[in-house]
C-alpha positions, 0 to 999 in steps of 0.5 A: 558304859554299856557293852554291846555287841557288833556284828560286823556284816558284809554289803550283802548282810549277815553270813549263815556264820554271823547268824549263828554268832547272833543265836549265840549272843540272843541265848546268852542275853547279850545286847547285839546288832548288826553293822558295816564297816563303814558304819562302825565307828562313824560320828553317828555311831558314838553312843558310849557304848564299850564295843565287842565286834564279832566277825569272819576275818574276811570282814576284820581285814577289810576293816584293818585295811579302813583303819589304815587308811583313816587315822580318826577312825583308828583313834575311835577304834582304840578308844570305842572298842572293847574287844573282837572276836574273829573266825576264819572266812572264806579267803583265806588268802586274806586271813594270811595277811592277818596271820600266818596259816598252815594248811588241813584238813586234819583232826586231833586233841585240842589243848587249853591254855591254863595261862590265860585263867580269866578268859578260859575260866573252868576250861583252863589246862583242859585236855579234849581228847581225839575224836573226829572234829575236823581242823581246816587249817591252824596259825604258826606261831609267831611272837605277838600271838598268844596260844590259847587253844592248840591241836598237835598241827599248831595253834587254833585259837589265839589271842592278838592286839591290833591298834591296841585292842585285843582280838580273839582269832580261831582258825575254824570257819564255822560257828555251832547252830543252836538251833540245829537238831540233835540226831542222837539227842546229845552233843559232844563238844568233841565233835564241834570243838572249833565251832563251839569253845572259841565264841563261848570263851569269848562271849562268857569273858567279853560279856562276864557282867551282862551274860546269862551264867549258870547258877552253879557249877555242877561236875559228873564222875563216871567210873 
């Protein structure tokens, strides 16, 4: 099987979120297009191809809400879909009936899991410390979900199943633009980290076979 890359997009096309997921996608090598919920899943849509779908969780309830109605479709999504990656959308009313939120905005550290070593690779056990990047909202915690990013209001980056599938869920709304300007001419991870570790994470686990990697690791000590 292949892996490929779904980006799931409203009746009106890719968001300037989606399109930044697909900067990302394009940067790393990854093989992607673009599809409805209607669309996904479909008989014609069958090409043996393993799934990643990539979406805002506007999009992922209502494909939750099709696969509740479509027993066949639900079968597909369990046999055709690798994995999801989802980030916040813009109801967030909606994304309550997914997960559990609690309100911001706020800033803080943010702390990676060192449980989960496969999916977070080098960034494992990793502290970031506080700077000003800025939290919307984070998830409560509830017993099906597993943490993988926290902040010291709650869990921001969480790892589900849905119909047996693993889904991926960051509380922030926005994806990092590869192509925006650098005022300074350096990026600090600490001001983008929701924008920035979630989908990188994902995509580098997802696609771990397919993906661009660096050659090697490199390390910097300052004294």
């Amino acid at each position: 099987m292949s892996d490929e890359a779904i980006l799931l997009a409203g009746s009106d096309g890719l968001s300037s979120q989606d399109s930044n997921l697909a900067k990302l996608l394009d940067f790393f090598g990854v093989s992607w297009r673009a599809a409805t919920v209607p669309a996904l899943l479909s008989d014609q849509n069958v090409n043996g191809s393993e799934l990643r779908v990539l979406c805002s969780s506007d999009q992922f309830g209502a494909l939750m809400a099709d696969l509740e109605r479509d027993s066949n479709r639900a079968r597909r999504w369990r046999e055709q879909v690798h994995s999801a990656f989802v980030y916040a959308g813009n109801d967030v009313a909606g994304l309550d009936k997914i997960v559990k939120t609690s309100p911001g905005p706020y800033s803080g550290g943010f702390a990676i899991s060192d449980k989960l070593p496969d999916f977070c690779g080098i960034m494992a056990g990793i502290g970031i410390a506080p700077h000003d990047s800025h939290v919307d909202l984070s998830f409560v915690s509830q017993d099906d979900s597993l943490e993988i990013i926290s902040s010291d209001r709650g869990s921001v980056f969480i790892k589900r199943e849905y119909e047996g599938v693993p889904v991926f869920m960051s509380s922030g709304a926005r994806i990092i633009d590869i192509e925006d300007d650098l005022p300074d001419g350096f990026f600090n991870v600490r001001h983008h980290v929701l924008e920035t570790v979630p989908p990188v994470l994902f995509l580098k686990w997802a696609f771990a076979a397919t993906c661009w990697s660096a050659p090697g690791r490199s390390a910097c000590l300052v004294i």
